[in-house]
C-alpha positions, 0 to 999 in steps of 0.5 A, spaced: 130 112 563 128 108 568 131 101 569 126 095 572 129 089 576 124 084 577 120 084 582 118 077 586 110 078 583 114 078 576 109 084 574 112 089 577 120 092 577 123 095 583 127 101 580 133 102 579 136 106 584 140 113 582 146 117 585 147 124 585 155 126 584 154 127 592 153 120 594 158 118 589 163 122 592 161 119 599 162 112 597 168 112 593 175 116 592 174 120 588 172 128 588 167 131 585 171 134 581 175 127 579 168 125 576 166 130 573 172 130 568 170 122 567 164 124 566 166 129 560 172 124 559 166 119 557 170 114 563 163 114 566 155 117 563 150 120 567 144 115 566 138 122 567 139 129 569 134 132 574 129 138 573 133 142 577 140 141 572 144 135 577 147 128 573 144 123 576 148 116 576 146 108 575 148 104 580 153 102 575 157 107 575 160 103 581 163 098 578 165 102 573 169 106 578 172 100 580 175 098 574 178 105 573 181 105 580 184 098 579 187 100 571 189 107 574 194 103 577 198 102 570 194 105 565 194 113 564 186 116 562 187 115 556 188 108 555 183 107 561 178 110 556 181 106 550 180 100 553 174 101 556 171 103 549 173 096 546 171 092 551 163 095 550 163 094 544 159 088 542 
């Protein structure tokens, strides 16, 4: 699965960039372990998986992230996952 922004050319996309579970333990709070539960859990989902068996993640995982921490503060996992379930749905 390869997401394309446009390019300045307008032919041509740059790819979307993928993290591993490493780079967003880097970047965010949460643990390795932490986002592998809200991976299972659905909360987050793994854009691609490499050959060697590693989830790979889109770059919106971020913002997903964001929003888990923020309703972490009033809500329990599971209403986080409720919540974010209707809100996808069209």
């Amino acid at each position: 699965m390869e997401e394309k922004t446009p390019g300045t050319a307008g032919a041509i996309g740059i790819p979307a960039k993928l993290y591993r579970i490493g780079e967003l333990v880097k970047h965010t709070p949460f643990s390795r372990q932490t986002l592998h539960n809200y991976t299972i859990m659905g909360l987050i989902n793994e854009a691609e998986w490499t050959e060697g068996g590693h989830r790979l993640y889109h770059e919106s995982v971020f913002e997903r992230l964001g929003r888990i921490l923020a309703l972490k503060e009033t809500k329990t996992l599971s209403e986080i996952r409720d919540i974010m379930l209707r809100t996808e749905q069209p």
